[in-house]
C-alpha positions as CSV (number, residue, x, y, z in Angstrom):
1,X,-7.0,56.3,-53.4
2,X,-8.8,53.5,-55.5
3,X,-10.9,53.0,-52.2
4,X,-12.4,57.0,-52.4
5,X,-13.7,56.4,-56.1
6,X,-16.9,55.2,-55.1
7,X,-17.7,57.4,-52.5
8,X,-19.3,60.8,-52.7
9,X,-18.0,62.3,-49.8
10,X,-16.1,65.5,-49.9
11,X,-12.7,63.9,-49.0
12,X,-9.9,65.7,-50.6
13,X,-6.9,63.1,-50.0
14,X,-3.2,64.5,-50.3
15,X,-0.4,61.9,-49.7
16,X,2.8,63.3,-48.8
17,X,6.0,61.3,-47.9
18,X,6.8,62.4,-43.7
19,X,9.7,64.0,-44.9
20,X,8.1,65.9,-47.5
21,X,5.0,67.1,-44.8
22,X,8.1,67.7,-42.3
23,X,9.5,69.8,-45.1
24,X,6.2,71.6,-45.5
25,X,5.0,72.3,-41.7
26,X,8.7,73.8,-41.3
27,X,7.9,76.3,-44.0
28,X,4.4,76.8,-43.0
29,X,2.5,75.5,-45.7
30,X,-0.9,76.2,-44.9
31,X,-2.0,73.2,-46.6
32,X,-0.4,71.2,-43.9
33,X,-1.0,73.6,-41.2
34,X,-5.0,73.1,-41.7
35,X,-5.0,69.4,-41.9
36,X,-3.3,69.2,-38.7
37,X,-5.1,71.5,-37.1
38,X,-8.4,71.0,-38.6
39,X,-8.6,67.8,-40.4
40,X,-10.3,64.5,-39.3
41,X,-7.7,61.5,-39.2
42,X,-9.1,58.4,-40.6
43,X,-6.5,56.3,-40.3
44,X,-3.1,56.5,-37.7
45,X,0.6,55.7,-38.0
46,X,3.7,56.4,-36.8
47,X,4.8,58.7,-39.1
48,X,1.5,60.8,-38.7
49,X,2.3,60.9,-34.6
50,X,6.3,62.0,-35.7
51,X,4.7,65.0,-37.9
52,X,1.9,65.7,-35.1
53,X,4.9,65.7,-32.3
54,X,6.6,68.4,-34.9
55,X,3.2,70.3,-35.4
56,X,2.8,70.4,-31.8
57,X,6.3,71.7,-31.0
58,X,6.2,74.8,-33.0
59,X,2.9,75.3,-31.7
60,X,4.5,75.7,-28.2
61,X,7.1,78.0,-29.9
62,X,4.6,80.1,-31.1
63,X,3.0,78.9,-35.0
64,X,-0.2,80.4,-35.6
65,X,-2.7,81.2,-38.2
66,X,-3.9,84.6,-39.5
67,X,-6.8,84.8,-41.0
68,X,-4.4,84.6,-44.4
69,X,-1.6,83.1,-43.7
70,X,0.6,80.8,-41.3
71,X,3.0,82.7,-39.0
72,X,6.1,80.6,-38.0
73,X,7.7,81.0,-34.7
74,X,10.9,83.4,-34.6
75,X,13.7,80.7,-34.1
76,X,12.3,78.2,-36.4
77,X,15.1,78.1,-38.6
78,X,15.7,74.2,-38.2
């Protein structure tokens, strides 16, 4: 976080523990929802590819977006 202080890019950082994004994605936070689906990753590592294998899974069970909210699949009561 120290390292974005002298920049003047429009990063908006948000550090999450992987069980608290897991948490998150499960409920359909739209918060986590976007950065996955949209966001830029600037730096890789295994917990990042555990919470994109998640992200992609409910994909494929049927998460989308609406144009206001996040719409979990039916049988995502994990």
């Amino acid at each position: 976080m120290e390292a974005l202080s002298c920049t003047h890019l429009p990063i908006e950082p948000h550090p999450y523990t992987l069980i608290e994004a897991l948490s998150m994605l499960s409920k359909g936070n739209p918060l986590i929802v976007d950065a996955l689906s949209e966001g830029i990753i600037l730096y890789k590592t295994s917990e990042l590819m555990v919470l994109e294998e998640k992200y992609r899974e409910l994909v494929r069970r049927g998460l989308k977006k609406s144009s206001v909210s996040v719409i979990l699949p039916e049988d995502s009561a994990d």
